[in-house]
N, C-alpha and C positions, 0 to 999 in steps of 0.2 A: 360142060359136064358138071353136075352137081358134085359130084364129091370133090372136083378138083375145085369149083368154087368155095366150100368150105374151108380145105386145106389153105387155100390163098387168104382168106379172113380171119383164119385163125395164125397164122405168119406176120398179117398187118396187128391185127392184136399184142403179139409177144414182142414184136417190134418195137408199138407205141409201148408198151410195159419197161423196154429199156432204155426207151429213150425217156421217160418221166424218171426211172431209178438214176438217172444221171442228171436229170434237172433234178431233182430233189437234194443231191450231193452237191451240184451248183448251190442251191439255196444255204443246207448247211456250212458252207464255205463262206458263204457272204461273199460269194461271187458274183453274181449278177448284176447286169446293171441294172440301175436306180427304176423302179416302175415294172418291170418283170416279174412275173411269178412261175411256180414251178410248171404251172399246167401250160401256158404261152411260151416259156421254154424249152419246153417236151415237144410240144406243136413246130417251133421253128428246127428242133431239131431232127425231127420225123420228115418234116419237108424238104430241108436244105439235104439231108444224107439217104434220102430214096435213092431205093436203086435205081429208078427211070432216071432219077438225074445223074448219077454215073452213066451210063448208057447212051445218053443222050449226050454228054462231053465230050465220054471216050470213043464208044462208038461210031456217031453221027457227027462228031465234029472234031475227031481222030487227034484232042488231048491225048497227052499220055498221064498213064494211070499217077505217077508224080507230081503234074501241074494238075491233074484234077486235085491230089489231097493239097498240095499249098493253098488253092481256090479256098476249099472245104474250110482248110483251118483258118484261112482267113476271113470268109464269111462266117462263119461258126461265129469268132474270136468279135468281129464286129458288134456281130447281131445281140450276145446273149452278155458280155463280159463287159465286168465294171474298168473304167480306165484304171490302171495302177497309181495309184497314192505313189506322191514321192519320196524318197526317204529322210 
């Protein structure tokens, strides 16, 4: 149906919109790691937290919703985060 394809495009849009407003506050932070920018952190973060891939953990391969977000945050933390300086 077209107007439900709309509705879905404009979902993925306001999506992608918060996930760069949080790579962009990464950036202000001087969080990220070395060689990342805000727009390829937005990207990794729009991937890694789809809800097909919830769905597809909890769902399809009957994680629970817990060990999915430990996953999350840990690939998040991976993916986008500078190692901590020591003190």
């Amino acid at each position: 149906h077209p107007e439900l394809n709309e509705l879905h495009q404009q979902a993925r849009r306001q999506r992608h919109a918060g996930t760069l407003m949080v790579a962009r506050r990464l950036v202000e932070l001087d969080a990220l790691r070395p060689g990342l920018n805000d727009a390829t952190a937005a990207d990794t973060i729009y991937a890694l937290a789809a809800p097909d891939t919830y769905l597809l953990l909890v769902h399809d391969r009957s994680w629970t919703p817990d060990a999915y977000e430990r996953w999350l945050t840990d690939q998040m933390s991976h993916a986008l985060l500078r190692e901590p300086t020591p003190p």
